[in-house]
VEXDREN-447618 format. One line per field, with one value per atom (N, C-alpha, C): residue number from 1; x, y, z. Coordinates in pm, whole numbers, padded with zeros to 5 digits, m for minus. Atoms other than C-alpha are relative to their C-alpha. Example, Ala and Ser with C-alpha at 12.3 -4.5 7.8 and 13.67 -1.06 7.14 Angstrom:
// VEXDREN-447618
k c(1  1  1  2  2  2);
east c(00089  01230  00090  m00082  01367  m00077);
north c(m00119  m00450  00120  m00119  m00106  00109);
up c(00000  00780  00000  m00006  00714  00073);
END
This chain:
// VEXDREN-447618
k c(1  1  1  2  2  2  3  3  3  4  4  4  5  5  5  6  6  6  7  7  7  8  8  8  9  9  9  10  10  10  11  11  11  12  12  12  13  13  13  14  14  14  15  15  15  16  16  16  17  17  17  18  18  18  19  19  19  20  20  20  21  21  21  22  22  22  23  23  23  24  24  24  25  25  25  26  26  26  27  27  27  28  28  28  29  29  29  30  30  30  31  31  31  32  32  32  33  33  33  34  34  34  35  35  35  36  36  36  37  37  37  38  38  38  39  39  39  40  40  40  41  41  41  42  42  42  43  43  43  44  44  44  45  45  45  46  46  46  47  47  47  48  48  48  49  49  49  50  50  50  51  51  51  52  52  52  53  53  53  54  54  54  55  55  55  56  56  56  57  57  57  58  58  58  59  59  59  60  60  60  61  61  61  62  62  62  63  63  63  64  64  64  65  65  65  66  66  66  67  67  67  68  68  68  69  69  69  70  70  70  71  71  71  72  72  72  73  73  73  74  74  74  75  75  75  76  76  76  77  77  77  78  78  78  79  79  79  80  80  80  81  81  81  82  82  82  83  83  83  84  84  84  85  85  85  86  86  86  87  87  87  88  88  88  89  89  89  90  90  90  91  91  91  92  92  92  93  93  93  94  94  94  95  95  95  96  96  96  97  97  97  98  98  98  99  99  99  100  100  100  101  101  101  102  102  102  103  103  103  104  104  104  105  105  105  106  106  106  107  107  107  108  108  108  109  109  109  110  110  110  111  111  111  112  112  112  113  113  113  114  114  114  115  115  115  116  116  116  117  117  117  118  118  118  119  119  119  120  120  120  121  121  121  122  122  122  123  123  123  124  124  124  125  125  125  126  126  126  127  127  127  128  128  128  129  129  129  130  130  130  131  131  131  132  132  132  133  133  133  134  134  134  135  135  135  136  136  136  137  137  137  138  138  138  139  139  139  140  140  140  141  141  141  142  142  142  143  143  143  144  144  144  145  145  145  146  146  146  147  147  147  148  148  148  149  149  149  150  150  150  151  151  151  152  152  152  153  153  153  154  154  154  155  155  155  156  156  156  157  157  157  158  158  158  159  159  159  160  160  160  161  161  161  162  162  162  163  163  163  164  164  164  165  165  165  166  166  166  167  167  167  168  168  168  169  169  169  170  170  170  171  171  171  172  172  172  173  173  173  174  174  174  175  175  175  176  176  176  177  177  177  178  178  178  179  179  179);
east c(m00056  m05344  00125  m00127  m04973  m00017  00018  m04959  00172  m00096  m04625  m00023  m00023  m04644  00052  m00091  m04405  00035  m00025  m04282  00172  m00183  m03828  00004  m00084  m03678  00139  m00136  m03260  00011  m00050  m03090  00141  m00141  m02703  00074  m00086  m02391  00142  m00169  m02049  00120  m00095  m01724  00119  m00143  m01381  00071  m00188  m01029  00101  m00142  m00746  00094  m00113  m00425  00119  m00065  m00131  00190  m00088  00146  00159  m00111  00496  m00014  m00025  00575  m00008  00029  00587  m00124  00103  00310  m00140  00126  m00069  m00091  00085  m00405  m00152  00099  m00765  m00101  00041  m01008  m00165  00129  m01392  m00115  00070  m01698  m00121  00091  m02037  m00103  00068  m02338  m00119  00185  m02705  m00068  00135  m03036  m00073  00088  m03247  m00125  00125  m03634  m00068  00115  m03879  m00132  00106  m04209  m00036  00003  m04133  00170  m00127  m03797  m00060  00088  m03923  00101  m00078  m03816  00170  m00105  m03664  m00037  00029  m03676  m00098  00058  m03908  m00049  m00003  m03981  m00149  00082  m04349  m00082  00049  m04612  m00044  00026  m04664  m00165  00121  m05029  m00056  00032  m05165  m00101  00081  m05427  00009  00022  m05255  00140  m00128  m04910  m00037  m00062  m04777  00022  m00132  m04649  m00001  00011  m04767  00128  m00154  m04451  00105  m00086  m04244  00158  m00139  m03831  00104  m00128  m03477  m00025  00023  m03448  00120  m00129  m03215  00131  m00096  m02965  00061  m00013  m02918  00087  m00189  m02567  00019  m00004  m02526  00126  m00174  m02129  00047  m00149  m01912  00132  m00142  m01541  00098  m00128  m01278  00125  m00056  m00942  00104  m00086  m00659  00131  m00126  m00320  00082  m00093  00006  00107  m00112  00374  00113  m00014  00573  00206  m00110  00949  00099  m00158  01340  m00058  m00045  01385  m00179  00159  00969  m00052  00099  00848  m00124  00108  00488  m00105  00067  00345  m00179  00078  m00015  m00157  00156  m00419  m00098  00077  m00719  m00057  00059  m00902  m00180  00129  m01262  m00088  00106  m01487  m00107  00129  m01868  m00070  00095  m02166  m00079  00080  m02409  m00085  00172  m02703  m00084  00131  m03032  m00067  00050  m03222  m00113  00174  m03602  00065  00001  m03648  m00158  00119  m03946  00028  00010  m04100  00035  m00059  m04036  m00140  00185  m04440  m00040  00120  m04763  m00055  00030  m04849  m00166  00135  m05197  m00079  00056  m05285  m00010  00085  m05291  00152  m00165  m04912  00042  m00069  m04722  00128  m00086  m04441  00160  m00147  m04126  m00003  00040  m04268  m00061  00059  m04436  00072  m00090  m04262  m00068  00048  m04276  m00052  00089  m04528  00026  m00035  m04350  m00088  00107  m04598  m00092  00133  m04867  00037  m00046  m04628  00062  m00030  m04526  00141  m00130  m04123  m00007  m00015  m04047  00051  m00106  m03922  00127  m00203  m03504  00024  m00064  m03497  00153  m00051  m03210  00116  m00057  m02888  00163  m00130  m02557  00079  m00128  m02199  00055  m00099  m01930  00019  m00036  m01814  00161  m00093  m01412  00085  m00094  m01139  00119  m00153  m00767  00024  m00011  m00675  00136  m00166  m00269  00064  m00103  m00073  00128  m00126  00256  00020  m00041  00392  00114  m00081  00652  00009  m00062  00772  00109  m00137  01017  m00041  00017  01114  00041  m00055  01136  00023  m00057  01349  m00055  00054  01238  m00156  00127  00882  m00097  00111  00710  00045  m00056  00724  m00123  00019  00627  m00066  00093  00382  m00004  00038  00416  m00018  00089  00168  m00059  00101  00055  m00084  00097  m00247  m00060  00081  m00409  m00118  00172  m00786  m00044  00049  m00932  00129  m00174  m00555  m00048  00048  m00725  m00097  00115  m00974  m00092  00125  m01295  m00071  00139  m01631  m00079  00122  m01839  m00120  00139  m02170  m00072  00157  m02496  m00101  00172  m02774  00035  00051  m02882  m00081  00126  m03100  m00105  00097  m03370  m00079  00173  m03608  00040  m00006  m03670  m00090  00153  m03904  m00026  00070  m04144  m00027  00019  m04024  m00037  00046  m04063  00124  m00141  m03702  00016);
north c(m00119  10850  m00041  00001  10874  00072  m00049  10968  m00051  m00058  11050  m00003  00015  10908  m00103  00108  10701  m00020  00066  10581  m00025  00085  10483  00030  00012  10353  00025  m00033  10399  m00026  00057  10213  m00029  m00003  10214  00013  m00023  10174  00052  m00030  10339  m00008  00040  10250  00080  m00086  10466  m00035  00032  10369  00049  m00092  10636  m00048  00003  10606  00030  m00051  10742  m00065  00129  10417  00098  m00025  10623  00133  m00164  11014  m00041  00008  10849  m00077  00105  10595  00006  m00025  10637  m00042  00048  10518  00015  00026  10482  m00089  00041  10250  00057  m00008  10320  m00090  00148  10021  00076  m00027  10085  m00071  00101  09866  00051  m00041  09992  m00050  00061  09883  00145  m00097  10117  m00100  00081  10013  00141  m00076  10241  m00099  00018  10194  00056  m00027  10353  00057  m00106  10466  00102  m00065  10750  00037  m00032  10892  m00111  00107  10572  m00105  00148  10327  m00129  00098  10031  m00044  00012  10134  00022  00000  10159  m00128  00116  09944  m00162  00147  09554  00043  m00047  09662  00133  m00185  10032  00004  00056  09898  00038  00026  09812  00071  m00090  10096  m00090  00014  10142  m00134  00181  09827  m00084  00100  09607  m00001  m00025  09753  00075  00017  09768  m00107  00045  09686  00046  m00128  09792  00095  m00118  10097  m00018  00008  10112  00046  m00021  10263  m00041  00072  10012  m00073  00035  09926  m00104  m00006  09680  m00001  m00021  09686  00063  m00115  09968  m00016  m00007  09925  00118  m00099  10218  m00038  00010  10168  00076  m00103  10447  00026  m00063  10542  00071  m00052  10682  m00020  00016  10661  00094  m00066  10907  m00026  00051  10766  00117  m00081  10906  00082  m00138  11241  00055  m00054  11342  m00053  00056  11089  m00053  00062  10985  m00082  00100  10693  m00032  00033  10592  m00048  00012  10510  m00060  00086  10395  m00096  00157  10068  00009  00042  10051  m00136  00121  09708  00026  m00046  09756  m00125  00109  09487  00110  m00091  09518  00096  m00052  09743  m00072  00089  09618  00060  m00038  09623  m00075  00047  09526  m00078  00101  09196  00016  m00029  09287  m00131  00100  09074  00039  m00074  09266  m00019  m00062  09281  m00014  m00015  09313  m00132  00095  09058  m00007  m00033  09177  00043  m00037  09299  00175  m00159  09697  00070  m00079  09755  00097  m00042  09839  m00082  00079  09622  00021  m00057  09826  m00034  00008  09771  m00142  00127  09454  m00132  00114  09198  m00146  00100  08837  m00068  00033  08625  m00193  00131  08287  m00082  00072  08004  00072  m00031  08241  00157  m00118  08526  00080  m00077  08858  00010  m00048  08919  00112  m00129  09160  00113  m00128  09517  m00009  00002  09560  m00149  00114  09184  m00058  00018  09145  00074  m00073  09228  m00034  00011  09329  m00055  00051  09257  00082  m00110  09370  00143  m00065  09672  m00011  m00015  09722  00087  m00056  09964  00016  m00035  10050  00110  m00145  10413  00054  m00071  10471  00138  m00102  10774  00011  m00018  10912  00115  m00124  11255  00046  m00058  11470  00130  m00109  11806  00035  m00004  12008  00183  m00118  12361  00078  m00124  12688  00117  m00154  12958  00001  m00029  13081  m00006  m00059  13189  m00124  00091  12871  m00145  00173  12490  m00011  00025  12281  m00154  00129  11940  m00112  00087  11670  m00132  00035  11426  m00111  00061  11087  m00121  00072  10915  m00112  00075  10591  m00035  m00020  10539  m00203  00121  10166  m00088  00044  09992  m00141  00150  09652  m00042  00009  09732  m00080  00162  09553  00112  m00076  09684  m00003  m00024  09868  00028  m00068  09869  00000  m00022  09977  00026  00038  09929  m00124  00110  09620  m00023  00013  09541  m00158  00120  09281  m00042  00068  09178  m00158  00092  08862  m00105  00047  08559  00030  00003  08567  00124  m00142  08885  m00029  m00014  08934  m00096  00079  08752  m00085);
up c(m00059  m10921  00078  m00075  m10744  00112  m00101  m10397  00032  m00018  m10295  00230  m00103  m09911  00119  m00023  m09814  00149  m00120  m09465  m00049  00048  m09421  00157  m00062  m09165  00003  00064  m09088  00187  m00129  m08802  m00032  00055  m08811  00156  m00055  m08623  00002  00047  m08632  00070  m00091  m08515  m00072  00035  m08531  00093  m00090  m08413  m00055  00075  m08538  00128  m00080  m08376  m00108  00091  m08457  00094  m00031  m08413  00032  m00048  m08406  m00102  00074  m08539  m00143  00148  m08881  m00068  00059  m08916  00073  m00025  m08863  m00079  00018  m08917  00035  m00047  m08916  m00067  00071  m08938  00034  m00044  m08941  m00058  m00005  m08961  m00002  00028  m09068  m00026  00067  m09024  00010  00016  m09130  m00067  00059  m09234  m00019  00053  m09436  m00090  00073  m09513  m00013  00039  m09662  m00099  00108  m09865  m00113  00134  m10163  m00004  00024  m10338  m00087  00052  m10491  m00106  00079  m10818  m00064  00054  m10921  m00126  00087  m11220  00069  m00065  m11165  00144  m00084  m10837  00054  00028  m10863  00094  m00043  m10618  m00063  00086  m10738  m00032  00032  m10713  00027  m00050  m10701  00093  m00145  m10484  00132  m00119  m10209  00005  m00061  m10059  00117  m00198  m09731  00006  m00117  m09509  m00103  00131  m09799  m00074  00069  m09983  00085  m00099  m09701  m00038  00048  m09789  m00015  00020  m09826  m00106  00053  m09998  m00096  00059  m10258  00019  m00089  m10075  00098  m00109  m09829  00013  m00024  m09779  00175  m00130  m09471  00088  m00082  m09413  m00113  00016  m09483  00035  m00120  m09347  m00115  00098  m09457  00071  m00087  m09371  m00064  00086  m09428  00081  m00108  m09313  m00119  00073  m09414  00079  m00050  m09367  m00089  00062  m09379  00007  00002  m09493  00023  00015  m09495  m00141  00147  m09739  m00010  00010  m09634  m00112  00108  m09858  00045  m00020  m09769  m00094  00077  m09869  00108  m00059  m09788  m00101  00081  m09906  00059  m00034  m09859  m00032  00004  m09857  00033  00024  m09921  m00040  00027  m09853  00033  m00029  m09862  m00066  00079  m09915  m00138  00172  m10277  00104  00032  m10283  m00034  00055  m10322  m00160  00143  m10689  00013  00065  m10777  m00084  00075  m10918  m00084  00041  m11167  m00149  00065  m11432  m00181  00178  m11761  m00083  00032  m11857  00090  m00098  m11744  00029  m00012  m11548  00031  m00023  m11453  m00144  00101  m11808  00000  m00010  m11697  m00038  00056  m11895  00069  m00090  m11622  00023  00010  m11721  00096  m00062  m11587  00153  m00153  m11206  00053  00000  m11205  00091  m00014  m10983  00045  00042  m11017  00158  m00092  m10815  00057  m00015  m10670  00102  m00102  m10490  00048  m00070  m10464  00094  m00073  m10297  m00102  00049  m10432  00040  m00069  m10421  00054  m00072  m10191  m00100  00016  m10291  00021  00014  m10401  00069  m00015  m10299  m00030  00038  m10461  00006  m00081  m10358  m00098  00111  m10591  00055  m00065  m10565  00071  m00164  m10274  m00099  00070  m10320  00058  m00037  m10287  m00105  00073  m10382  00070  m00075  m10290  m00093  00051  m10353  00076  m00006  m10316  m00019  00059  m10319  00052  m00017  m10302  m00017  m00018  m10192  00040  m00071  m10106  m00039  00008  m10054  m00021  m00004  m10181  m00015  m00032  m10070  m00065  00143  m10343  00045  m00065  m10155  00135  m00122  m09822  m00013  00001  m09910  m00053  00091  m10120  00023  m00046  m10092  m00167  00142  m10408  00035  m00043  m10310  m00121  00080  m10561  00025  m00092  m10493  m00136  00089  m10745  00100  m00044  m10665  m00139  00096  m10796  00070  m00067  m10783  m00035  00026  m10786  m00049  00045  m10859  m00022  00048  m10890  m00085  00086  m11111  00053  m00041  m10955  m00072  00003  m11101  00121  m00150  m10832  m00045  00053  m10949  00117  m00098  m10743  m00060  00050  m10993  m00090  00077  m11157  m00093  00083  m11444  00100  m00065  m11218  m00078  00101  m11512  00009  m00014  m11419  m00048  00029  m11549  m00150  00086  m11780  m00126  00149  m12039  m00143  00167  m12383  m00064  00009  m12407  00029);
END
């Protein structure tokens, strides 16, 4: 039977510093550090107790959502002839992912959930923890004015300009699979 009663923690800090350096140039940065634990992710892939036995504290761990540094950092500048230049800057640690074994290790084919059993200990829950995350997100604007009554905003933006891959899920099958 599934029982649907989970327990999460969520402890976090936030930090903001805008300022706005001279009539043309401005900024902000904001810092983000949290811990998120629960005992179940619910409605998730492979997220299933190591034993159905034993919930609660037993499966106690980050949550898959558990990000522990955030930093944003954004400005703009706004040049000769109202040209504004500016973007943001996004660095963030991985997400966590389940390290499971890819079968049944107990014999009761529950393979997708199963995680592997090192010296006698069960890995924790989302043990396992992706890559950074980072992006840079540029644009470029200006105005230009159409008669008395209308103004005209043309405005290009680039999204990820360094190409990194940001992933936040993992395949964790680890060990002893079929492979």
């Amino acid at each position: 039977v599934t029982v649907n009663d989970g327990l999460a923690w969520y402890d976090a800090l936030t930090v903001n510093a805008n300022h706005k350096f001279s009539h043309n140039l401005q900024g902000l940065i904001s810092y983000t550090w949290s811990h998120a634990l629960s005992t179940v992710d619910p409605d998730t892939t492979k997220q299933a107790p190591n034993d159905p036995a034993v919930t609660g504290l037993a499966e106690k761990g980050n949550t898959i959502f558990d990000q522990r540094h955030r930093l944003v950092i954004s400005g703009l500048y706004t040049a000769p002839f109202q040209i504004t230049v500016g973007g943001i800057a996004t660095l963030a640690s991985g997400t966590p992912y389940n390290i499971v074994t890819g079968t049944s290790n107990g014999g009761d084919g529950r393979e997708a959930s199963e995680r592997p059993v090192i010296n006698g200990v069960v890995v924790a829950r989302n043990s396992g923890t992706g890559t950074a995350i980072y992006s840079f997100d540029p644009f470029i604007e200006r105005p230009f004015r159409l008669g008395e009554n209308y103004n005209l905003r043309l405005r290009m933006e680039a999204f990820n300009v360094f190409n990194h891959g940001n992933f936040v899920s993992f395949n964790g099958t680890y060990g002893n699979g079929t492979t």
